[in-house]
C-alpha positions as CSV (number, residue, x, y, z in Angstrom):
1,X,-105.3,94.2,55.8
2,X,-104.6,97.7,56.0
3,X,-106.4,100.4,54.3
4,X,-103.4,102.0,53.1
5,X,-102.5,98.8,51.0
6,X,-106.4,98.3,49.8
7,X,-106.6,102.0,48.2
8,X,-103.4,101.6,46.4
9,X,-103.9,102.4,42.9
10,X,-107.6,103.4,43.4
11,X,-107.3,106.8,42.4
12,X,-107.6,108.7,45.9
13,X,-108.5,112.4,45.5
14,X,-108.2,113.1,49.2
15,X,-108.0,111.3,52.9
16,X,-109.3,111.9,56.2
17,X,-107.8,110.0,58.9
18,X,-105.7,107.3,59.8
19,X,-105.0,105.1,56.8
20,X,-103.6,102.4,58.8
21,X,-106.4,101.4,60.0
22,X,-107.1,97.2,59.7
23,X,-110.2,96.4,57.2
24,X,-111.9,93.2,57.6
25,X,-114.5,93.1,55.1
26,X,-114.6,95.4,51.9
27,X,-118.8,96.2,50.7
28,X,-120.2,98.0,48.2
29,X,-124.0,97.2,49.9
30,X,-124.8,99.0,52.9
31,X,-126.7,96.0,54.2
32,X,-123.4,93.7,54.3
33,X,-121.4,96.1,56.3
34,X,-119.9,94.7,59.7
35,X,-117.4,96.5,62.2
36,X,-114.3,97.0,60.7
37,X,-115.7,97.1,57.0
38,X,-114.8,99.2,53.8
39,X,-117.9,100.4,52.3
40,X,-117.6,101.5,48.8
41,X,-120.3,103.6,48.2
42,X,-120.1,103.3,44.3
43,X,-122.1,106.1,42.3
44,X,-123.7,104.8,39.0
45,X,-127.2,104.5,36.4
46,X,-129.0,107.4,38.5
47,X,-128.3,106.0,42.0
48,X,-126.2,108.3,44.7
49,X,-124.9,105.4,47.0
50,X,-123.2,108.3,49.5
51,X,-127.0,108.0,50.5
52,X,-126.4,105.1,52.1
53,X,-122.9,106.0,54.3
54,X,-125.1,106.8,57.4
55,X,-126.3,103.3,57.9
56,X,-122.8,101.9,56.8
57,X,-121.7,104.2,59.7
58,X,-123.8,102.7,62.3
59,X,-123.5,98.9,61.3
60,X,-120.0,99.9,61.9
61,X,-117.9,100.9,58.9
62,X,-114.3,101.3,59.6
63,X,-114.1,103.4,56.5
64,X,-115.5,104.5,53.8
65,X,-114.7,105.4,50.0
66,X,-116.6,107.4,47.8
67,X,-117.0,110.0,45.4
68,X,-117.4,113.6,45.8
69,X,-118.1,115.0,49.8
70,X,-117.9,112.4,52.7
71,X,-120.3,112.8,55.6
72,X,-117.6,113.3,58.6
73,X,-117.6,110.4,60.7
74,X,-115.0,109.1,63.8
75,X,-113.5,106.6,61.3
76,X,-111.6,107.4,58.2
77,X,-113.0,108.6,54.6
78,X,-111.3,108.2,51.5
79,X,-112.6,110.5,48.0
80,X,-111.9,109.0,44.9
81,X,-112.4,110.5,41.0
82,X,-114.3,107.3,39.9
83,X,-115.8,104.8,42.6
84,X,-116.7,101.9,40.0
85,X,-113.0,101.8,39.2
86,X,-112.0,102.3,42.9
87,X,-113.8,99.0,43.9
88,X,-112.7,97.0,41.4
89,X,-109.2,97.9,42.1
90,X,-109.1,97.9,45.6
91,X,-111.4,94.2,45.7
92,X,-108.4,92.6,44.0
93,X,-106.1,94.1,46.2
94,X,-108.4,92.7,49.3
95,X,-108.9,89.3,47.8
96,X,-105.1,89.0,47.3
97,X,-105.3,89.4,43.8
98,X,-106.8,85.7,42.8
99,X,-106.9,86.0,39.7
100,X,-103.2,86.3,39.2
101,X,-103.5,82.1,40.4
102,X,-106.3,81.2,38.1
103,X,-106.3,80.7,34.2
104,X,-109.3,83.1,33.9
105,X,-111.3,82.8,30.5
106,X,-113.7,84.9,29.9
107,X,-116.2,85.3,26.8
108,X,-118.5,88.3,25.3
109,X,-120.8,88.5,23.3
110,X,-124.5,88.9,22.7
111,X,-125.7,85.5,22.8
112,X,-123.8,82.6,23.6
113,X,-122.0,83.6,26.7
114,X,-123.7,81.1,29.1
115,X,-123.9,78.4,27.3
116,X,-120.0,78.9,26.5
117,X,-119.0,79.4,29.7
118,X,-121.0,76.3,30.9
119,X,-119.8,74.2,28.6
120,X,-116.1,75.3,29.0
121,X,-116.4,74.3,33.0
122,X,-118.1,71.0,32.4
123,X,-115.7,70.0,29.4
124,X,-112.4,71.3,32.3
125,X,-113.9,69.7,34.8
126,X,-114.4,65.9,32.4
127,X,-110.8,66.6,31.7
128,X,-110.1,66.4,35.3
129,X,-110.0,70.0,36.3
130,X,-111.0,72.1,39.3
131,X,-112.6,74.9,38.2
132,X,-114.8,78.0,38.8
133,X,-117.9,79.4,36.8
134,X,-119.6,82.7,36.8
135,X,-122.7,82.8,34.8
136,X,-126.1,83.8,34.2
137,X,-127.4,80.6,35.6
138,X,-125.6,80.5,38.8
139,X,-122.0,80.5,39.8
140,X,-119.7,77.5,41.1
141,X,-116.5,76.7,43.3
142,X,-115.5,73.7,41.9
143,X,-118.7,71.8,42.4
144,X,-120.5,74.2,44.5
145,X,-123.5,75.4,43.1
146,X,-123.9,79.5,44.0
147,X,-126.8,81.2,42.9
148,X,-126.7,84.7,41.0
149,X,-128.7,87.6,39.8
150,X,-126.3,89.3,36.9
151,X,-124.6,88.3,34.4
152,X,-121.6,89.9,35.7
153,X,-121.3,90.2,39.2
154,X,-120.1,93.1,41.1
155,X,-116.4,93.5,42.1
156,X,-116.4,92.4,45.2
157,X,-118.5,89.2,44.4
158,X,-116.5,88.5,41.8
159,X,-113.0,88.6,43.6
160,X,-114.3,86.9,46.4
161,X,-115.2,84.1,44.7
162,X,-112.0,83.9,43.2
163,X,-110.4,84.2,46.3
164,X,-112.7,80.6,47.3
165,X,-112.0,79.1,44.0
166,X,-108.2,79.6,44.1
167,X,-108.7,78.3,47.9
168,X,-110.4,75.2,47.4
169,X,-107.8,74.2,44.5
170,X,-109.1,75.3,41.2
171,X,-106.9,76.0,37.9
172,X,-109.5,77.6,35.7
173,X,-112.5,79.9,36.0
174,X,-114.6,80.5,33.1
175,X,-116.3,84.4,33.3
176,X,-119.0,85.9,31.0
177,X,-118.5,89.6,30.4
178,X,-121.2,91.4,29.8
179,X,-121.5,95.1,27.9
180,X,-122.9,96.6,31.0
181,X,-120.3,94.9,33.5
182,X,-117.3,96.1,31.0
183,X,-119.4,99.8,30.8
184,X,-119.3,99.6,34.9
185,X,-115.7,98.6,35.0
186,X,-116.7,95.3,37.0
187,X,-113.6,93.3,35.3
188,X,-110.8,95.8,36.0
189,X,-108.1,94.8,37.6
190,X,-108.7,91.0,36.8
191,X,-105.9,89.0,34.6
192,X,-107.2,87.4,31.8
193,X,-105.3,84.9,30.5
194,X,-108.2,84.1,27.6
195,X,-110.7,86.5,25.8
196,X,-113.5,85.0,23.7
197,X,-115.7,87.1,21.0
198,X,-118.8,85.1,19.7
199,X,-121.3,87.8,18.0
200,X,-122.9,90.9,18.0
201,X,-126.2,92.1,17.5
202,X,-128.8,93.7,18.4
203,X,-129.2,94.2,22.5
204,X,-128.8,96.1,25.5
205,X,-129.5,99.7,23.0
206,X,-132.0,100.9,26.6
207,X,-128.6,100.7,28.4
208,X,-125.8,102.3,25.8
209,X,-127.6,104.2,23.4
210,X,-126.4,103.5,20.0
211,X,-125.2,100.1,18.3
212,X,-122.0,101.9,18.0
213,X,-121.2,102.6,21.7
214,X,-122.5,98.7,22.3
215,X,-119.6,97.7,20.1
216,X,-117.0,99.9,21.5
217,X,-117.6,98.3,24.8
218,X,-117.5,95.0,23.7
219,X,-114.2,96.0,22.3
220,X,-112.6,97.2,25.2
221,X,-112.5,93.9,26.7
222,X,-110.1,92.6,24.3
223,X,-108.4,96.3,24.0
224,X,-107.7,95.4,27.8
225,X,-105.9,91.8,26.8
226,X,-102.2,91.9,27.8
227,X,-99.3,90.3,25.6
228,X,-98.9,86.4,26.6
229,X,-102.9,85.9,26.3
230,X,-105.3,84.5,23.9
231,X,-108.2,86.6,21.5
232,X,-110.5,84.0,20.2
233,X,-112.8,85.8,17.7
234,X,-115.6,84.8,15.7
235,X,-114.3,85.1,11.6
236,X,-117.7,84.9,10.2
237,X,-119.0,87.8,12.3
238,X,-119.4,90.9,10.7
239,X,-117.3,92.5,13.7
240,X,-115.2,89.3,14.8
241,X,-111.9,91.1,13.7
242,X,-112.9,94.5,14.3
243,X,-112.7,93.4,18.0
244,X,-109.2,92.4,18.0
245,X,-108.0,94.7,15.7
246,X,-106.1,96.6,18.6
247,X,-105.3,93.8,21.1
248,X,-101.7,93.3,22.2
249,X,-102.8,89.2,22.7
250,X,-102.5,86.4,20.0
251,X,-105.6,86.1,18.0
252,X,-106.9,82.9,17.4
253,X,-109.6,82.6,14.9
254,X,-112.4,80.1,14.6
255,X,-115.3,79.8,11.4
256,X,-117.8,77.6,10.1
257,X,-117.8,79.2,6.3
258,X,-114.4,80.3,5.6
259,X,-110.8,80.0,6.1
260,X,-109.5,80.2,10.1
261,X,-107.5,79.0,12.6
262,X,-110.3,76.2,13.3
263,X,-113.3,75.3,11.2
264,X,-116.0,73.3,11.9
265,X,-119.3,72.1,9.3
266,X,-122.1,70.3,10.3
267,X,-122.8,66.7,9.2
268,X,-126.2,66.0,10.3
269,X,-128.3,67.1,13.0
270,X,-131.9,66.0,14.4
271,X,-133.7,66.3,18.1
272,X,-130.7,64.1,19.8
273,X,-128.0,66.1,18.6
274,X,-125.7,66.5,15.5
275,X,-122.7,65.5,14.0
276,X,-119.4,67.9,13.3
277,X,-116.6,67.8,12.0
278,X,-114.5,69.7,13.4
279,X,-110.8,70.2,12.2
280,X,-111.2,67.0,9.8
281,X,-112.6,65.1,12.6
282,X,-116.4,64.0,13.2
283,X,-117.6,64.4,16.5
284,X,-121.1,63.6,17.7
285,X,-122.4,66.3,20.3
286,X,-125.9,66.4,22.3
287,X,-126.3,70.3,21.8
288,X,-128.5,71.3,18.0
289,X,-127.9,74.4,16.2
290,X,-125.7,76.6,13.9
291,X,-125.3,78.5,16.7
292,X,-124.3,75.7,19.1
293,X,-121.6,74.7,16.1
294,X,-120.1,78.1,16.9
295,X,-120.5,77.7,20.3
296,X,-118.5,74.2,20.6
297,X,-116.4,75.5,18.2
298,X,-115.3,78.3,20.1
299,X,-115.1,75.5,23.2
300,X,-113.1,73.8,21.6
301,X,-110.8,76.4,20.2
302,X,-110.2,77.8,23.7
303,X,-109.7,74.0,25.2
304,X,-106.8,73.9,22.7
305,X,-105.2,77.7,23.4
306,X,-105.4,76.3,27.3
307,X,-103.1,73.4,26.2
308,X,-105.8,71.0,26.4
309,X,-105.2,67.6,23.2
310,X,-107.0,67.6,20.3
311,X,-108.4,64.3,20.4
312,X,-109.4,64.3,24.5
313,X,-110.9,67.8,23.7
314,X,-113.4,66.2,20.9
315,X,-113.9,63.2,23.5
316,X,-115.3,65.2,26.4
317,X,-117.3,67.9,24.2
318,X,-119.2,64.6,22.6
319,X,-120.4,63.6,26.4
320,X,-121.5,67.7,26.8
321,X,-125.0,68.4,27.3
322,X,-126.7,71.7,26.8
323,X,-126.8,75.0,29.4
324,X,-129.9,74.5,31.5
325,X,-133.0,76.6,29.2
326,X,-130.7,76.2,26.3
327,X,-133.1,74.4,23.9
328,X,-133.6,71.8,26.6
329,X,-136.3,69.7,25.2
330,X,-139.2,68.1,26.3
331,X,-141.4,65.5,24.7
332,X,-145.7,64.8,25.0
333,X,-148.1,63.5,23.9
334,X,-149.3,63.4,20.8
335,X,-145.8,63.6,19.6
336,X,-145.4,67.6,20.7
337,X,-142.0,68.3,21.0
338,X,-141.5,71.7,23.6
339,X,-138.2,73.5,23.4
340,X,-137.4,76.1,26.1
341,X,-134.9,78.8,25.1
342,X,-133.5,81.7,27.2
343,X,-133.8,83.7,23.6
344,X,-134.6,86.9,24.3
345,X,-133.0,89.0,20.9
346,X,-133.9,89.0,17.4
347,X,-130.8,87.2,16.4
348,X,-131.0,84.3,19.1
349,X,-134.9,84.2,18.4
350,X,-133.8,83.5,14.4
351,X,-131.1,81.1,15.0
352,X,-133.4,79.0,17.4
353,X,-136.6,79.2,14.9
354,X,-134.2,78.6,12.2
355,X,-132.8,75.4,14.1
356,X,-136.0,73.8,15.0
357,X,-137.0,74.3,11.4
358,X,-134.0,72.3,10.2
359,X,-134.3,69.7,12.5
360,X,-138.1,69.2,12.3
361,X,-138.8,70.6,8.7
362,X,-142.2,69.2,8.1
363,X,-143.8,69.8,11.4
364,X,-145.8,72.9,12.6
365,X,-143.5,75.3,14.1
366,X,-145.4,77.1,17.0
367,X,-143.5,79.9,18.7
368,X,-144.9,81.7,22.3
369,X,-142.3,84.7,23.1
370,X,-142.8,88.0,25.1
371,X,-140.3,90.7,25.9
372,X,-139.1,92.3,29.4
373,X,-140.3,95.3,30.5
374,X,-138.5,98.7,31.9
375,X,-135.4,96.9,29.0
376,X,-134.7,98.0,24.7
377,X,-137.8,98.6,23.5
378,X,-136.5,99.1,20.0
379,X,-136.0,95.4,19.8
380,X,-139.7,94.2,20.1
381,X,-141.2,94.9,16.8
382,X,-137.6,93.3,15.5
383,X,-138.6,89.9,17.4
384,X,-142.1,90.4,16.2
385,X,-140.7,90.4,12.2
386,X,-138.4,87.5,13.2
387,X,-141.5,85.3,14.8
388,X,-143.7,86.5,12.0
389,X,-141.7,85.4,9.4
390,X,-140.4,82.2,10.6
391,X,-143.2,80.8,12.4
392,X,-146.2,79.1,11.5
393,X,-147.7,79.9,14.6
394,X,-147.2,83.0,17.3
395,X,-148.3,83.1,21.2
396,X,-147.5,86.7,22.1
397,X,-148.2,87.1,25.7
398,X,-145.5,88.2,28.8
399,X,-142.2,88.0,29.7
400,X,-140.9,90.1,32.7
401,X,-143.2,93.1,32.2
402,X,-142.4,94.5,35.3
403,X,-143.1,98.4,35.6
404,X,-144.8,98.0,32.4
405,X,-148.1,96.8,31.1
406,X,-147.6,94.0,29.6
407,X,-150.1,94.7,27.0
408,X,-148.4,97.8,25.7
409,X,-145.1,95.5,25.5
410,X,-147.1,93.1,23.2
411,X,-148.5,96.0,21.0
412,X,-144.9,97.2,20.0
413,X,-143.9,93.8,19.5
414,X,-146.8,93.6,16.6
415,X,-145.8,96.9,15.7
416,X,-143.2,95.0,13.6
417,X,-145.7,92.7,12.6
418,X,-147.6,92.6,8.8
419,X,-151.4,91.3,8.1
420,X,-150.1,88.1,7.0
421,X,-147.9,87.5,10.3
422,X,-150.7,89.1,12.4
423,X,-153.8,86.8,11.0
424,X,-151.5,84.1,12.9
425,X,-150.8,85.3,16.0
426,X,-153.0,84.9,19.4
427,X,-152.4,87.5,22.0
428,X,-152.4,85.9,25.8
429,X,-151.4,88.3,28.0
430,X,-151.3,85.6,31.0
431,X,-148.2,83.2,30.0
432,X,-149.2,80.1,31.7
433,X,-152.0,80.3,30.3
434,X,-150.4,81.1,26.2
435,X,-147.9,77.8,27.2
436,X,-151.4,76.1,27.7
437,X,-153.2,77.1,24.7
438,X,-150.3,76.7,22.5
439,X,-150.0,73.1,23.5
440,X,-153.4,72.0,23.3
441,X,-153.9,73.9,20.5
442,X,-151.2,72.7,18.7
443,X,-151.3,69.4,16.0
444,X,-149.8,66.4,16.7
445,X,-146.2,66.0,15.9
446,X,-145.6,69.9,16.3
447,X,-142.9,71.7,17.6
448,X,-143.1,74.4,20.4
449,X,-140.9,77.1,21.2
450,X,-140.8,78.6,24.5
451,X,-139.0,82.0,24.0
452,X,-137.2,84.2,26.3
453,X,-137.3,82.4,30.2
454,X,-134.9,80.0,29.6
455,X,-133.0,79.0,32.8
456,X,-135.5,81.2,34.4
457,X,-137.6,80.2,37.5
458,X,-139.3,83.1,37.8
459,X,-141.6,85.6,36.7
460,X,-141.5,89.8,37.8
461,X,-144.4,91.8,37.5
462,X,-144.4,95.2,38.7
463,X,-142.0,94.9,42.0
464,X,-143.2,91.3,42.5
465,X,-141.2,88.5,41.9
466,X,-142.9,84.8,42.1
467,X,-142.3,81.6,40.8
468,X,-143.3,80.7,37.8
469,X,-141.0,77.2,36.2
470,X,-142.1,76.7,32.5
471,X,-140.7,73.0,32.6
472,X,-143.3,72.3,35.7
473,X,-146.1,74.1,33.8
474,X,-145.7,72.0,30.6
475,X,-145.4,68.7,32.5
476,X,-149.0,69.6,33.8
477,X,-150.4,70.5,30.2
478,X,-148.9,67.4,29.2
479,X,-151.1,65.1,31.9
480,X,-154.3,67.2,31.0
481,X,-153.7,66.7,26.7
């Protein structure tokens, strides 16, 4: 394709040299760069990527884009006002706009975005659907497993994978959104055809500052929404409607406590699952949780905007199982029940404790959580109060610490602590070794929650990332108790 086509629309300030040139690749890593490639070199959180033009250069660049000066080269340079925008725009262009010939569905949110979106693609796919996933976990091309680091990829990762989905025959592709990825205009350009709101709370403040300026960015997503698309928004969220409240799409509502669109009230729940009744029908689902109620909910809602039946929607989300590290269970000896949770904010930490509480009420409720380094630290004494008051027992020890110590990390998360919370909790800065403790420590019949890792295989201290599996770690406590 030609780099006059690719730039269209990108916002070019100035040119130098031939914009017919033919680009065979588009980058915005220096390190992917081939002969005949675009390199973006997109400026953003403290990082100067014109830095990097040299070795694009030499690995062959064709061109490059970027803002502010251009080293002069012998191929052709292209300034733009805002290079995050620039390679969005011009990745769609690239990839032959895929998302134009998917029905894209994308969901934000604090929690609940992964094990939405996971849920979406596995109830599609029962109903006999290709489709595409990106996600926290990993991504997918139908049933192609791809493995990811962000919540929301980049632009060109994203589009690309469109451009494979669309190839290889899928209809759908279910997208979370992240804050940061709307903040870095990693969306722009795509057609949504379906916007989901779950919740907001308390997250991500390292990153924009002020709850207030979270929000806002939330919003924009649905702000963004075009007229002939779906807003599904959360009722019985304090900001559900302020989300929507300027969005040229239809709003669809969905609640568990008051009037909506589509209601849904739990039955009865316990370690195998619960039942719902959802729209005056009972359904029996695998997942556990208020939360989860919203989250199928919200699945299920979606399913019905896409023009999927009521009564095959209700039949595949009864045969769903939960997001991998979504309180996935696992059972020991001596009756222990361990639940790993990728809960990692006050308000997912609450609704978990809160869920295992209703499910198991009389047994011991033993919670081992930690909190990421170099991320909000206003949030840890928050998680602190929330463990504190809901648990009967704490395990503070570490989560990703990396630049930090992880021992400073577990101070401010007491900070939010009082003497009654703090006479029981046991500080273990090594987690293998607070899993350990907490289980054999533990009395029979109780219930532990494994906070924070989740779907995680891994474990990044200082710049070192090695593996560290919970689920393989509890399976050896388990033969040793």
């Amino acid at each position: 394709m030609k780099l006059r086509e690719i730039i269209r629309d990108c916002g070019a300030v100035s040119t130098r040299g031939s914009l017919d040139v033919e680009i065979s690749s588009i980058c915005n890593d220096s390190r992917k760069v081939v002969p005949g490639s675009l390199f973006v070199a997109v400026t953003g959180c403290g990082n100067d990527a014109r830095a990097y033009i040299p070795k694009a250069i030499e690995a062959g660049a064709a061109a490059v884009m970027c803002e502010g000066e251009c080293p002069e080269f012998s191929g052709t340079s292209v300034t733009v006002a805002d290079s995050r925008l620039a390679v969005a725009i011009a990745s769609d262009r690239f990839f032959g706009h895929p998302s134009k010939d998917l029905k894209l569905v994308g969901i934000t949110g604090t929690n609940g975005k992964t094990t939405t979106v996971t849920l979406l693609y596995n109830l599609f796919r029962a109903l006999g659907y290709e489709c595409g996933l990106l996600s926290t976990i990993a991504n997918y091309v139908g049933g192609r497993r791809i493995e990811t680091s962000n919540t929301t990829s980049d632009p060109v990762t994203i589009n690309s994978l469109m451009r494979e989905m669309v190839d290889a025959g899928c209809e759908y592709c279910f997208m979370e959104v992240s804050s940061i990825g709307l903040d870095q205009k990693k969306v722009c350009g795509l057609d949504f055809n379906v916007g989901i709101f779950s919740n907001l709370t308390h997250d991500h403040l390292d990153y924009h500052g002020t709850f207030d300026a979270y929000l806002k960015c939330k919003k924009s997503f649905f702000d963004s929404l075009g007229p002939g698309t779906f807003a599904i928004t959360n009722a019985d969220d304090r900001n559900g409607m302020v989300m929507v409240q300027n969005t040229r799409a239809q709003v669809v509502t969905y609640s568990c406590r008051k009037a909506a669109d589509h209601k849904c009230r739990i039955v009865e729940e316990s370690f195998e699952g619960m039942l719902l009744n959802i729209d005056g029908s009972e359904v029996w689902t695998r997942l556990i949780g208020a939360h989860n109620a919203y989250n199928l909910l919200a699945i299920y809602t979606a399913a019905l905007c896409l023009g999927a039946g009521k009564e095959e929607t209700l039949l595949a989300l009864s045969a769903l199982r939960p997001a991998e590290g979504r309180l996935e269970t696992l059972h020991g000896p001596r009756g222990l029940n361990v639940v790993i949770d990728y809960a990692h904010t006050p308000d997912a930490l609450e609704n978990v404790l809160n869920t295992l509480r209703d499910v198991a009420p009389g047994n011991m409720l033993v919670c081992v959580f930690g909190c990421g380094g170099d991320r909000d630290r206003t949030k840890r004494p928050e998680m602190g109060q929330v463990a504190g008051r809901l648990a009967d027992r704490i395990f503070l020890t570490s989560d990703n610490s990396r630049s930090e110590n992880p021992d400073s990390i577990i101070a401010d998360i007491k900070a939010g602590m009082d003497t009654e919370m703090l006479a029981k909790t046991i500080c273990i800065t090594d987690r293998k070794e607070a899993i350990r403790a907490a289980l054999t420590l533990s009395p029979e019949g109780s219930t532990v929650l494994l906070a924070g890792k989740g779907h995680e295989k891994y474990q990044i201290t200082g710049s070192e990332k090695r593996h560290f599996d919970e689920r393989e770690i509890v399976e050896e406590v388990f033969k040793s108790i």
